[in-house]
C-alpha positions in Angstrom: -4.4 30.9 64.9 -5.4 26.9 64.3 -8.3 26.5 61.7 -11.3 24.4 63.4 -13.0 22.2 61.1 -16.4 21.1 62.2 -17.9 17.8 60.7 -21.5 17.0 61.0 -21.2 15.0 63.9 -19.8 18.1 65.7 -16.6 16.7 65.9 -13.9 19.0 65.1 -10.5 18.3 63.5 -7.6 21.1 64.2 -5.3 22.4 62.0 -2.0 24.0 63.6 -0.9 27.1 61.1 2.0 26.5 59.1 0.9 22.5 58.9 -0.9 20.1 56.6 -2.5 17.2 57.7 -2.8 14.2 56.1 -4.1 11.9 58.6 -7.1 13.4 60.0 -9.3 12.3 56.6 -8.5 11.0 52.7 -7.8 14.9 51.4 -4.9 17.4 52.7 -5.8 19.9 55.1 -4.5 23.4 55.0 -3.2 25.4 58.2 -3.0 29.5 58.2 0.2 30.7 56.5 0.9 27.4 54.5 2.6 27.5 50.9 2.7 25.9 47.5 -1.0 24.2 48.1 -2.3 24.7 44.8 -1.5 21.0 43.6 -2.8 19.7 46.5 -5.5 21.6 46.8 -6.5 21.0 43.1 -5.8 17.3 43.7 -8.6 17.1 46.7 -11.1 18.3 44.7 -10.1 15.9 41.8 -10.6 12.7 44.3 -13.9 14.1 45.3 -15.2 14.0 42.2 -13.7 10.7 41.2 -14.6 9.8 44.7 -11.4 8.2 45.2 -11.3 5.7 42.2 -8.7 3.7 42.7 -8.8 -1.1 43.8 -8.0 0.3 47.3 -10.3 2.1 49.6 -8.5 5.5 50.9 -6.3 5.9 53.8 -8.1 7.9 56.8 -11.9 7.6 55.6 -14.3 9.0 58.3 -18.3 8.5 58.5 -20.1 8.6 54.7 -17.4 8.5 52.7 -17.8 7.3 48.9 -15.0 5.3 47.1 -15.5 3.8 43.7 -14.2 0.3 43.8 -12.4 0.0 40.5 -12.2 -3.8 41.4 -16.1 -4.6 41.6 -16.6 -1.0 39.3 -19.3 0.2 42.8 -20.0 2.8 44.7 -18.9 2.5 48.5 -19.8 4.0 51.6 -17.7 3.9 55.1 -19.8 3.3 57.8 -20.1 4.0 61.5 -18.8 0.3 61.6 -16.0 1.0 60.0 -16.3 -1.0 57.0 -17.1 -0.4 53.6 -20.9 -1.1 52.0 -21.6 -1.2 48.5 -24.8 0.9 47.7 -25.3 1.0 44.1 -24.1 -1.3 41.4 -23.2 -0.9 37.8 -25.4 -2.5 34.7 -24.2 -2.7 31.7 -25.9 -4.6 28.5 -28.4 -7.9 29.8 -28.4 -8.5 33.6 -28.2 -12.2 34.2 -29.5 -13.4 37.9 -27.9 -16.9 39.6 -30.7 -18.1 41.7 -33.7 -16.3 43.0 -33.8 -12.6 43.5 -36.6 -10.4 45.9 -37.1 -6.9 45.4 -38.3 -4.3 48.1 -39.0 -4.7 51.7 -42.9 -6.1 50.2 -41.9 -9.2 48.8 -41.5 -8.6 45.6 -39.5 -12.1 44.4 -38.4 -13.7 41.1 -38.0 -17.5 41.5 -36.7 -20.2 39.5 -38.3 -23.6 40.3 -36.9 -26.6 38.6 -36.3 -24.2 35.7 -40.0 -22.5 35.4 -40.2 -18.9 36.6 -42.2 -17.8 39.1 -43.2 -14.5 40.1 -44.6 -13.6 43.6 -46.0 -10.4 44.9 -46.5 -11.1 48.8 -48.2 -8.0 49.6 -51.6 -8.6 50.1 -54.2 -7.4 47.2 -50.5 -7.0 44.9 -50.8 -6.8 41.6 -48.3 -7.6 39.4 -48.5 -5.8 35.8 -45.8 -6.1 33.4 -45.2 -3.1 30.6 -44.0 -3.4 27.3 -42.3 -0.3 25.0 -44.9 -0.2 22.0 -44.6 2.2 19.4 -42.0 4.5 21.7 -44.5 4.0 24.7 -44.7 2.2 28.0 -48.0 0.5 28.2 -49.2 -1.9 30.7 -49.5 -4.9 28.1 -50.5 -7.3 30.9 -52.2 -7.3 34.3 -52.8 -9.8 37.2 -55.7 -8.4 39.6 -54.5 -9.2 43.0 -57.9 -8.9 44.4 -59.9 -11.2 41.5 -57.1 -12.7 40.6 -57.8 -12.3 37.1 -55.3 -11.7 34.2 -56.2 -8.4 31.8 -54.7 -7.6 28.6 -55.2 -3.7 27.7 -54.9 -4.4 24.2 -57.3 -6.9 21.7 -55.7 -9.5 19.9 -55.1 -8.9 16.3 -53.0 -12.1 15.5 -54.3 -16.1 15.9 -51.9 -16.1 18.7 -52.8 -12.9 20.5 -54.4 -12.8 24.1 -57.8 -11.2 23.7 -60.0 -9.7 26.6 -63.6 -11.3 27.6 -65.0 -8.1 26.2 -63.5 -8.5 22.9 -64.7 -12.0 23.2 -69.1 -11.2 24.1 -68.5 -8.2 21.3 -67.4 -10.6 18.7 -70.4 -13.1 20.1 -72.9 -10.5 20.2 -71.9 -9.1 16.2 -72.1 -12.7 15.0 -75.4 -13.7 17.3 -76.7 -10.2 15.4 -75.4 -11.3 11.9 -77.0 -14.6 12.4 -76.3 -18.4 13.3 -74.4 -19.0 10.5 -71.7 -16.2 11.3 -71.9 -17.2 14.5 -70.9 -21.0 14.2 -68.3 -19.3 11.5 -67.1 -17.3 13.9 -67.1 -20.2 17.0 -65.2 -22.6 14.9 -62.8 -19.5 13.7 -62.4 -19.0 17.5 -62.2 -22.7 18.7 -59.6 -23.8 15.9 -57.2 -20.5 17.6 -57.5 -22.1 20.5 -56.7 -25.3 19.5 -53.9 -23.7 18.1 -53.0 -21.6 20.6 -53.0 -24.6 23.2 -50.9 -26.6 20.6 -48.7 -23.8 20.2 -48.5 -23.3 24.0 -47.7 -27.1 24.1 -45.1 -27.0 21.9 -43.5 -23.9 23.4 -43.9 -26.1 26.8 -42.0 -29.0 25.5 -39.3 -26.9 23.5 -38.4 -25.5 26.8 -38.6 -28.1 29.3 -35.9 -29.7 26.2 -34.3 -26.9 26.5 -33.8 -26.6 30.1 -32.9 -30.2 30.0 -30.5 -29.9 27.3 -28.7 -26.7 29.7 -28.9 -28.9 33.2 -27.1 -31.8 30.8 -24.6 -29.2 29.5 -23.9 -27.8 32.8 -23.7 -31.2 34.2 -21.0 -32.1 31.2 -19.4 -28.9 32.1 -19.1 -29.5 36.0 -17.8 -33.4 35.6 -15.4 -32.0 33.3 -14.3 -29.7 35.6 -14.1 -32.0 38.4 -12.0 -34.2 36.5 -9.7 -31.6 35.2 -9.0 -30.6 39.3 -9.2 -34.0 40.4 -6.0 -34.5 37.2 -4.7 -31.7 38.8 -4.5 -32.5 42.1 -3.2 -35.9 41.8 -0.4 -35.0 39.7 0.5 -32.4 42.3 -0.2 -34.7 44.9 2.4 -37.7 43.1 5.3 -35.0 42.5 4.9 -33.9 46.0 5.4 -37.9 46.8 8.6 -37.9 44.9 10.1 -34.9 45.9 9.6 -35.8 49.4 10.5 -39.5 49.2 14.2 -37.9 46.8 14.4 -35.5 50.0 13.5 -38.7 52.3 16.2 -40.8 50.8 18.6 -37.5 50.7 18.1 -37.0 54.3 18.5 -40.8 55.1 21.9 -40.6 53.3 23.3 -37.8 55.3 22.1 -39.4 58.3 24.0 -42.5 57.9 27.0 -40.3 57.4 26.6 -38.1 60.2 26.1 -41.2 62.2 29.2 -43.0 61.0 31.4 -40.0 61.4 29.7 -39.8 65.3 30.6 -43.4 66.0 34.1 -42.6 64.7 34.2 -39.7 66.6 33.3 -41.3 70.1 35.7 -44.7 69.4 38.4 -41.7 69.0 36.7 -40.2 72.4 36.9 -43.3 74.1 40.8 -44.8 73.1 41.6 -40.8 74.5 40.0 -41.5 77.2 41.4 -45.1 77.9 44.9 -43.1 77.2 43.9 -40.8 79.9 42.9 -43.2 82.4 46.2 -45.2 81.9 48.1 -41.8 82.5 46.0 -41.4 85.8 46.5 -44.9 86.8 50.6 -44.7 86.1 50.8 -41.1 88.3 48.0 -42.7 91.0 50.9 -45.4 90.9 54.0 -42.9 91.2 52.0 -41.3 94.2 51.3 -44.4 96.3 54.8 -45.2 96.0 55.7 -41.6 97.1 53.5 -41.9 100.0 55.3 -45.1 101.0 58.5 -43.8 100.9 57.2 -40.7 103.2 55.2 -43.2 105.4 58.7 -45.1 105.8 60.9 -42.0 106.6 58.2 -40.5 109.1 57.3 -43.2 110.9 61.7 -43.9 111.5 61.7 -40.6 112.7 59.1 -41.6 115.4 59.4 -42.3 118.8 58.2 -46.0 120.5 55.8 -45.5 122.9 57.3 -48.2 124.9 60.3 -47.2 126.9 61.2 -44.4 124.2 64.4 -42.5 123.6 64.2 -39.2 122.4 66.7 -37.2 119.9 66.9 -33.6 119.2 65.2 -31.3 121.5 61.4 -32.5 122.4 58.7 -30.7 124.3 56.0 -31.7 126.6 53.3 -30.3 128.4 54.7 -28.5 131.5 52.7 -29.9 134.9 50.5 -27.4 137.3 52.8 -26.2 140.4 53.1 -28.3 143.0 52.0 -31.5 140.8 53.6 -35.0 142.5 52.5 -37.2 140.0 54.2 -39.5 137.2 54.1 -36.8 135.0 57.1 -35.9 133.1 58.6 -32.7 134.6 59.8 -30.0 132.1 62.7 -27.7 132.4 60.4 -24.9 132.6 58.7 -27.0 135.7 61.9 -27.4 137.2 63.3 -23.4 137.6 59.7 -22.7 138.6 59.7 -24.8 141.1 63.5 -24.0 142.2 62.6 -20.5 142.9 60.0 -22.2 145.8 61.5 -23.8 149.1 58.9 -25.0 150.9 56.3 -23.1 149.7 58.7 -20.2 150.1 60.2 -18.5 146.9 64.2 -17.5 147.2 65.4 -14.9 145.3 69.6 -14.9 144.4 71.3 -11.4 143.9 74.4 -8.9 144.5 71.7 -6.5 145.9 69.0 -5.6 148.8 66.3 -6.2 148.5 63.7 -3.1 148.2 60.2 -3.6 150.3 58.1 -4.0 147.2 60.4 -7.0 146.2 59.1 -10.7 147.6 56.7 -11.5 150.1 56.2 -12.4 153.4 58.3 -16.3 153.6 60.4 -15.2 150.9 64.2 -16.0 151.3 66.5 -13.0 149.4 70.3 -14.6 149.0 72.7 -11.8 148.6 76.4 -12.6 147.8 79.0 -10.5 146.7 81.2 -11.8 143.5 
């Protein structure tokens, strides 16, 4: 009895006993009563779990199949188009993006304009918070409102350079207001010389990488011209051989042609003087049978008759007249016995016998004699 295997579609693929098919999907299928399918059997359940690595997809795939491109190292699936879609990718180490790149069906995009980074949340009221591993952590170091707008820090700065929260900054007021006006301007100039320095320092790191990003866009520019150059190199010297090897093949073919033509013209002066031998042969027997036609006019024509008063040798034949004719046509011999056999109008008949009744007619003469 035929196994019938049902796929999720409801399908069903049929496998005759005593077969294995190979064709119906990527692994070997079994029929009743089949032997030595332990390899194979082993071997499908390998590929499953390898999910068919290998730099080309599997033979037969059906609907949801995986294959692990070893070319692009990703995970594949066969679709109902019958292609296959990457759906996952491998990352190993940094990950470095070409261009812009959006996240997530809300807008979610990285952006690199004019070599600044941008960073967009389209959603509306989207925050954007970014989290930082401190001390084996994750904490949300920074925070951007995206109803107020606001940036928040969840951390107080320790350090000149540090970001500090508004709190932070009417806490420290309110100690020094309490500790008096001399704290306080202490305090005020402490602050206002870090944030001189912090602009300056934000200045500096401004310039250092618009130099930067210069110096890159110049090396990439270097790098681009020198490429052009070494493919434009390239491609003329390509370009220059292939203009010498066809001119060599140019003036090879010219060659050959000259000498195929030469031998040609030889060829059809030989054609020609056979031809003019030919027509000389045709002429000389065109010759040898006008002559002979001559000759057989001449003897034919001595053999004719004049149509003037001619006289006649051998035995010749006319046209024998209608009984009864009187005219001046000749009269044959066969003209005359007819006629003898006639006197006027009667016919006579000459014998040793009677006649019998059925013999003559009525007019008839019968002339009997006796020898």
């Amino acid at each position: 009895m035929s196994y019938f295997v049902n796929k999720t579609d409801g399908s069903v693929i049929v496998v005759l006993d005593g077969t294995k098919d190979t064709t119906s999907t990527s692994l070997t299928l079994f029929g009743r009563l089949v032997q030595n399918y332990g390899d194979q059997t082993n071997e499908n359940f390998v590929r499953l779990l390898e999910n068919f690595s290998l730099g080309t997809s599997p033979a037969n795939p059906i609907t949801g199949q995986l294959w692990f491109d070893r070319t692009v190292n990703n995970i594949k699936v066969y679709t109902t188009d019958n292609t296959w879609v990457t759906v996952g990718s491998v990352i190993q180490g940094n990950v470095d993006i070409s261009g812009n790149l959006e996240i997530g069906p809300s807008g979610f995009a990285v952006k690199d304009l004019d070599g600044n980074v941008q960073i967009t949340n389209s959603a509306i009221n989207g925050n954007v918070s970014f989290y930082s591993n401190v001390n084996g952590t994750s904490t949300r170091v920074l925070h951007i409102n995206g109803i107020t707008g606001l940036v928040e820090v969840d951390a107080n700065a320790t350090a000149n350079f540090g970001v500090t929260t508004k709190l932070y900054v009417d806490s420290e007021i309110q100690r020094a207001t309490s500790n008096g006006d001399t704290n306080l301007l202490a305090n005020v100039a402490i602050i206002n010389a870090n944030l001189v320095a912090r602009i300056n320092a934000e200045s500096d790191l401004r310039a250092n990488i618009t130099a930067a990003n210069a110096q890159i866009a110049l090396r990439d520019t270097i790098t681009r011209v020198n490429s052009i150059n070494s493919a434009i190199d390239t491609a003329l010297t390509a370009n220059v051989d292939a203009i010498y090897s066809n001119l060599a093949a140019r003036v090879d073919q010219t060659s050959a042609v000259n000498t195929a033509m030469i031998a040609n013209v030889a060829a059809a002066n030989a054609r020609v003087n056979g031809a003019n031998v030919n027509i000389t042969a045709v002429n000389t027997r065109l010759d040898s049978v006008n002559t002979a036609i001559d000759i057989a006019l001449t003897t034919n024509l001595a053999l004719k008759a004049d149509t003037l008063s001619p006289t006649f040798t051998g035995t010749p034949i006319a046209p024998t007249a209608a009984f009864g004719a009187n005219t001046l046509q000749i009269a044959t011999t066969e003209y005359v016995m007819t006629r003898s056999e006639f006197w006027n109008g009667s016919r006579k008949f000459v014998s040793t016998a009677d006649p019998s009744a059925s013999d003559g007619a009525n007019g008839d003469i019968w002339f009997k004699y006796i020898p």
